[in-house]
C-alpha positions in Angstrom: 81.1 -94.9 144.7 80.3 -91.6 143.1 77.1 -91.5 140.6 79.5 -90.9 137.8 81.5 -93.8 138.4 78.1 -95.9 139.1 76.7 -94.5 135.9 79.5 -96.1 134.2 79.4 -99.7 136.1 75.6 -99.8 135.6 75.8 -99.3 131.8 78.6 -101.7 131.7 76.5 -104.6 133.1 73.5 -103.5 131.2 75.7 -104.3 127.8 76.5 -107.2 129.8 73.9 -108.8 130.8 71.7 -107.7 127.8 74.1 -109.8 125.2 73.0 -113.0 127.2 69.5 -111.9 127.9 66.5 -113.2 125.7 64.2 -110.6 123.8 60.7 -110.9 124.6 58.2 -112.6 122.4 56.3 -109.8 120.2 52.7 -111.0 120.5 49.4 -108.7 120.7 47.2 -108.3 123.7 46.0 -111.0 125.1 42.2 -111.5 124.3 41.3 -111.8 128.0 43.1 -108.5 128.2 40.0 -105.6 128.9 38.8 -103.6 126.3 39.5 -99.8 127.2 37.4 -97.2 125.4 39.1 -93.2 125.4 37.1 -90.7 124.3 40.0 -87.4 123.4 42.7 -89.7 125.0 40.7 -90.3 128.6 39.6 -93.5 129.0 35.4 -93.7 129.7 34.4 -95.5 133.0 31.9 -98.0 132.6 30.0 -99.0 136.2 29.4 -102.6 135.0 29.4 -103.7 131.4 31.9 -103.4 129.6 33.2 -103.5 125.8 34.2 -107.0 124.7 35.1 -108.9 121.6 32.5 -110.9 120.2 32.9 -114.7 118.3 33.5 -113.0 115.1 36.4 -110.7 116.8 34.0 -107.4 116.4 34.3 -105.1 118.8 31.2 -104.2 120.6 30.9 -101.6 123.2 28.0 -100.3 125.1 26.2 -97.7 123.3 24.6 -95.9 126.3 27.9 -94.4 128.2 30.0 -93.9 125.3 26.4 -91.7 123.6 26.3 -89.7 126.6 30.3 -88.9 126.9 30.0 -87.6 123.7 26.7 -85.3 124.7 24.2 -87.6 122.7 20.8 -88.6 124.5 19.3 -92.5 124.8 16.3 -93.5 124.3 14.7 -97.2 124.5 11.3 -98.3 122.9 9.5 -101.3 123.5 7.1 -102.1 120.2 5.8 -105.3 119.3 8.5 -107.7 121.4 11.3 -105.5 120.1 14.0 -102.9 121.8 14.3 -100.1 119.9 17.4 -97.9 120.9 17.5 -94.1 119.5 20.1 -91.9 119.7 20.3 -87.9 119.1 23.0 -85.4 119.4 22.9 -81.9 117.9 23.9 -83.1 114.0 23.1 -87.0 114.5 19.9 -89.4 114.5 20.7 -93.2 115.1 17.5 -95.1 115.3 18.1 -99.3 115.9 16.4 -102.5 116.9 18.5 -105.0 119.1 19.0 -108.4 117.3 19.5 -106.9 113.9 22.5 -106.2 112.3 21.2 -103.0 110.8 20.6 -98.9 111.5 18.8 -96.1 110.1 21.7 -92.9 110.7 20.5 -90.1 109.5 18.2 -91.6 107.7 20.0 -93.7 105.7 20.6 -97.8 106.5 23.7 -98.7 107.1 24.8 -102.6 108.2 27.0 -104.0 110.3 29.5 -107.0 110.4 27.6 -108.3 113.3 24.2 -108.0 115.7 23.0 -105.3 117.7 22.6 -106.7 121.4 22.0 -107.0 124.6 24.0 -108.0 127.3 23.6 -107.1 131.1 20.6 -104.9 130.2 22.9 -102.9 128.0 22.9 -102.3 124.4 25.8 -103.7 122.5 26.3 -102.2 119.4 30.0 -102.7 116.8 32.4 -100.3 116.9 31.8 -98.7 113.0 28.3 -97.2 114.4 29.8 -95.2 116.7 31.9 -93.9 114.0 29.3 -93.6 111.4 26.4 -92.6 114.1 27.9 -90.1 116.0 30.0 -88.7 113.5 33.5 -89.6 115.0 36.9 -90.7 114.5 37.5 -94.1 115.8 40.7 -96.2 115.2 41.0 -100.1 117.3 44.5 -99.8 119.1 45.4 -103.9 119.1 48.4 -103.2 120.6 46.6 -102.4 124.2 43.0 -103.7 122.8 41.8 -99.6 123.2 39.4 -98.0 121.4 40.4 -94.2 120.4 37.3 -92.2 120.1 38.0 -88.0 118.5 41.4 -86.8 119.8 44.5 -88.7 120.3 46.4 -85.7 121.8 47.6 -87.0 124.9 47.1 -84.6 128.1 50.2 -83.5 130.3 49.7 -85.0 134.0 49.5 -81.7 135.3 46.7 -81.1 133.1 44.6 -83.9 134.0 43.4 -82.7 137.6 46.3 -83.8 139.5 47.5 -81.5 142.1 51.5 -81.5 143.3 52.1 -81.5 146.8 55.0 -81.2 148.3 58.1 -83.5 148.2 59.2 -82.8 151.9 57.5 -86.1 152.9 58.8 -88.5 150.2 62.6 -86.5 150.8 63.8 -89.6 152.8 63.5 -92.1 150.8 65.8 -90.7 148.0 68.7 -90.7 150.7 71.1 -93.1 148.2 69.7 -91.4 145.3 70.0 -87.6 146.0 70.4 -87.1 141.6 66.6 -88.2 142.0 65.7 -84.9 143.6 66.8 -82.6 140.5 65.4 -82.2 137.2 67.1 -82.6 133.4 67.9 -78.8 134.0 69.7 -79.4 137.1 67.0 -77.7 139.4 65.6 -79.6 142.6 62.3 -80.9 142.4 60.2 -78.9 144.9 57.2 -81.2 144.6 55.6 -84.2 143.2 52.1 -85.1 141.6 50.8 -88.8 142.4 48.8 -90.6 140.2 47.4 -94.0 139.3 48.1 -96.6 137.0 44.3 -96.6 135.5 45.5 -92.7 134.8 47.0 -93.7 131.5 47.7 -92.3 128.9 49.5 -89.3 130.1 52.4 -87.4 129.3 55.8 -87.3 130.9 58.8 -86.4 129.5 57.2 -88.7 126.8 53.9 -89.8 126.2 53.2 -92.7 128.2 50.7 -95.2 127.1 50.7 -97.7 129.8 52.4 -99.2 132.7 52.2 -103.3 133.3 53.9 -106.4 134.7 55.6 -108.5 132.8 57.9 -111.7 132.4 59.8 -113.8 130.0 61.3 -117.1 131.1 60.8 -116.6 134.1 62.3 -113.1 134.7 60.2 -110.1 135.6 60.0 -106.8 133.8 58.0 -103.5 133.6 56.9 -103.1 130.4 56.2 -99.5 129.4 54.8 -98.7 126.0 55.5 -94.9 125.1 55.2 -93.3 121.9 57.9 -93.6 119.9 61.3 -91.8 120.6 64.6 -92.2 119.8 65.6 -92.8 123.5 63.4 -94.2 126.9 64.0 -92.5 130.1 65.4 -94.1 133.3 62.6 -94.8 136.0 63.2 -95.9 139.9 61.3 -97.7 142.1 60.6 -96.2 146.1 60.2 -99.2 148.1 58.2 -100.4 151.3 61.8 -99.9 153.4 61.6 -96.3 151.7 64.6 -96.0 149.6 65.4 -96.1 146.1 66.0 -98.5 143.0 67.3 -96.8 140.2 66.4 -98.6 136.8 67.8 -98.1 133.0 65.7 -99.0 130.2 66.8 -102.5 128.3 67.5 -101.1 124.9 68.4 -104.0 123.8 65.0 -105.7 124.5 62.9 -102.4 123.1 60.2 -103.5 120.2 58.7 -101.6 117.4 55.1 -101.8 117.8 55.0 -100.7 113.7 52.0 -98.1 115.2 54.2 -94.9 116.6 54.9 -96.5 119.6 57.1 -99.1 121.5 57.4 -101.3 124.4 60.3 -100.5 127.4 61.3 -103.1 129.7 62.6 -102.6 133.0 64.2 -104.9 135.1 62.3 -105.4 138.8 65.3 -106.9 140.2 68.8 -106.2 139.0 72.4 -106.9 139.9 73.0 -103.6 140.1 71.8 -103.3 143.5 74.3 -105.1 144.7 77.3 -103.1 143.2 75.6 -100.0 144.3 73.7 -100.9 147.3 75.2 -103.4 148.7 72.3 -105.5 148.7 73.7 -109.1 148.6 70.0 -110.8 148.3 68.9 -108.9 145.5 67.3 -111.4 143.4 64.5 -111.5 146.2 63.1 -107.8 145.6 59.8 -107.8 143.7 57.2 -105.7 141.9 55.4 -106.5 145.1 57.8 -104.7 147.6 57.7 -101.3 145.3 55.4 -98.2 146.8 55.9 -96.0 143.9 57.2 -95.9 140.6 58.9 -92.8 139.9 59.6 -91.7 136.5 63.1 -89.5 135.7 64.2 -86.8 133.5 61.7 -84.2 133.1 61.9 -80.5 133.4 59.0 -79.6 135.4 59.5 -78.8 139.2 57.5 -82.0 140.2 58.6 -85.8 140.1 55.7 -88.2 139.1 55.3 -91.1 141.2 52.7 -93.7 140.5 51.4 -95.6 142.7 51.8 -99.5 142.4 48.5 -101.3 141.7 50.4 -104.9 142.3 52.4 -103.7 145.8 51.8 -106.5 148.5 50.7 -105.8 152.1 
């Protein structure tokens, strides 16, 4: 079968199965989901505690790591029983006492919806003093329960410190799937950059927020949440036999996040294989048996291929 011929057979059964499919349930984040904090769109490691949501749904991250990201020095001050935490960066002073709900920034007292703490021998403090301490731009993302700190322009992932090698090694497994191997402009892909899940947000052909399982009644997706365009772009799976799965977005399942942004899903296993490949057991491929997910349709001379974070032994 040629791939123009497939191209039409695969959107077929996409209308297809999508009129008898069920659309996700919208819902936000879990609350057990992590907390992610990105300072200019890069999300901050944190070696062992990390932000949470407290009783009263404030968000409270630790003060110490996201200060020194942002070039502000710690100090701590034990007077009278009390920890006193200060903070100074070239235009800032933020002097506080753990188990108040109150600051002096630059010189003035500001309060807070909830208590200064600490947790893990960190210092907890809400979200609004980072903003009103440090002087920054901070916006709560529900959506993916991140916290945006400064900048939300969201890097290229060859500007992110990512070096393309070369394809030649990953050639085979495109075999069924030569189209893989070229570009939007028609030009072969000479190389490929891979990357990570926790790599997020990055940008692709579109801006790519992130990258996780899902499933609704007991069917499994990839649901990819991208800023908001009028169109998704195809994606494929490389496997652990090393060849190809190629995968269209369900349009007909896409949801408005109402922020600039929306969720894809992508089917893990679909019929399609079988028309195509000629796999008769297709219904028993998983997120599991995937190496790489490879994302289609950009213009550079490099394919991205993430690695899978839930790929079994």
């Amino acid at each position: 079968m040629s791939i123009k011929k497939w191209m039409l057979s695969l959107t077929t059964v996409t209308l297809l199965w999508g009129a008898t499919s069920t659309m996700p349930t919208t819902e936000a984040a879990s609350s057990s989901q992590p907390i992610e904090v990105l300072l200019n769109a890069k999300k901050i490691q944190f070696p062992d505690a990390k932000p949470f949501q407290d009783s009263n749904d404030y968000v409270m991250v630790p003060i110490r790591f996201v200060s020194e990201a942002l070039g502000a020095k710690v100090g701590w001050e034990k007077t009278d029983g009390l920890l006193a935490v200060s903070i100074k960066n070239d235009t800032h002073a933020v002097n506080m006492t753990v188990g108040q709900n109150t600051a002096t920034v630059d010189g003035q007292t500001k309060t807070y919806e909830t208590k200064i703490i600490l947790k893990q021998n960190r210092t907890f403090v809400p979200l609004r003093l980072v903003s009103e301490g440090l002087g920054q731009t901070v916006e709560w993302d529900k959506v993916s329960r991140w916290v945006w700190i400064g900048k939300k322009e969201i890097a290229a992932l060859e500007d992110t410190g990512h070096q393309a090698v070369s394809i030649e090694p990953y050639k085979k497994a495109f075999s069924k799937d030569q189209f893989l191997l070229k570009n939007r402009n028609g030009q072969d892909y000479t190389k490929t950059i891979i990357f990570k899940q926790s790599d997020f947000p990055v940008k692709l052909l579109r801006e790519i927020y992130s990258v996780e399982p899902y499933t609704s009644k007991g069917v499994p997706y990839l649901k990819v949440r991208i800023k908001t365009a009028s169109t998704a772009s195809p994606l494929f799976y490389i496997t652990k036999n090393n060849d190809t799965r190629y995968r269209y977005p369900m349009d007909d399942l896409t949801q408005d996040n109402g922020d600039g942004t929306k969720m894809i899903y992508y089917k893990i296993y679909s019929s399609v294989d079988e028309m195509y490949y000629g796999i008769k057991d297709y219904k028993s491929f998983k997120l599991q048996d995937v190496q790489y997910i490879g994302f289609y349709g950009g213009s550079t001379d490099y394919v991205p291929l993430m690695v899978n974070p839930w790929k079994g032994n």
